[in-house]
N, C-alpha and C positions, 0 to 999 in steps of 0.2 A: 127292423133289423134286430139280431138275435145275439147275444155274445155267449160263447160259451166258454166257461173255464175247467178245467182236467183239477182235480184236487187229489190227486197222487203224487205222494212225495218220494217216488224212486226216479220220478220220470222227469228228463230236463235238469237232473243235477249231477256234476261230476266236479273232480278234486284231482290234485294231482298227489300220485304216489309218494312215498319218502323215498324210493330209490331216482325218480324221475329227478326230486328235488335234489339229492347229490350231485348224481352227473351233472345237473346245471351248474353248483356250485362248486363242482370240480373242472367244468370248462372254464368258470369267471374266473377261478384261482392262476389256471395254468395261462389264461390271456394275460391278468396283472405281473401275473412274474416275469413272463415275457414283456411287459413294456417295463417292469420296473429294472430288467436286464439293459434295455433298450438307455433307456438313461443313463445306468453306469457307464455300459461304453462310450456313452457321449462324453459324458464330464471327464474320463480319462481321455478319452482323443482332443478334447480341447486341453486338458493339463499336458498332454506331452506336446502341441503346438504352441503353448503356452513356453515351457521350457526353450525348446529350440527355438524360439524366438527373440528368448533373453538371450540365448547361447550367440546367437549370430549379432547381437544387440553388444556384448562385449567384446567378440572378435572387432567388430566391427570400430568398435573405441579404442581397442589398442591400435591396428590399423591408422587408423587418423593421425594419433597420434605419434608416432611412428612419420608418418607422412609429412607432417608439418615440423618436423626437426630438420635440421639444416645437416649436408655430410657431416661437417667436423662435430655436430653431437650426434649422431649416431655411432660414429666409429671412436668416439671418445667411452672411454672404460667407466661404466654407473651408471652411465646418465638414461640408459633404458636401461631397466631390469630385466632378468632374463627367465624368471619366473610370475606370475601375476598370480592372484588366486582374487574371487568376485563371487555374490550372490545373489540368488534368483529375485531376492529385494531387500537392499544394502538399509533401505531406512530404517528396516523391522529390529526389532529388540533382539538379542543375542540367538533367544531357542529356537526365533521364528524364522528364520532367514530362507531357511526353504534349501534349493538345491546351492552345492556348492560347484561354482566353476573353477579350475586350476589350468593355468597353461605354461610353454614357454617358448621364448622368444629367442631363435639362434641368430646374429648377425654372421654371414659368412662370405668370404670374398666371391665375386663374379666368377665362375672358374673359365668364361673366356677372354682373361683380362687381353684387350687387345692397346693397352695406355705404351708399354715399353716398345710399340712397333713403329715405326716410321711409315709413313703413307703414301 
């Protein structure tokens, strides 16, 4: 058995262009941007579920609170404030509090009081 080898050196080698190699690294660039796009909108859709979460998190305490007061303190004058104001996290140092929540609280008669009617 016979082995033959070719010892021409055009033959059997090639290389890739410098325009080839751009477009490649003009497709890698524009895929990372798109995923690094891909992430921000993530982290912002969890920060705004984030938010309304707290938001419903302090409705939710006022409410209660509210709830477990007896009529004559609710309809007594102070004893709910009629303004609140809360933040996205009360423990943090003054700069860092994050979002501020502000609401208020109207107590208003039933408008069908039916108390003064005979049954």
């Amino acid at each position: 058995m016979r082995l033959q080898f070719r010892k021409s050196a055009t033959t059997g080698t090639s290389a890739y262009t410098l325009a080839e190699i751009l477009v490649c690294v003009l497709i890698i660039n524009i895929g990372a941007a798109g995923l690094m796009g891909c992430f921000k909108y993530a982290f912002f859709v969890t920060g705004l579920f984030r938010e309304n979460q707290r938001a419903t998190q302090v409705m939710l305490e006022r409410a209660e609170a509210i709830r477990l007061c007896s009529w004559d303190q609710v309809r007594s004058n102070g004893f709910i404030l009629p303004t609140y104001t809360d933040y996205f996290d009360p423990t943090a140092t003054n700069n860092t509090k994050g979002v501020v929540y502000s609401g208020t609280v109207a107590i208003t008669s039933f408008p069908y009081d039916t108390s003064d009617k005979d049954n």
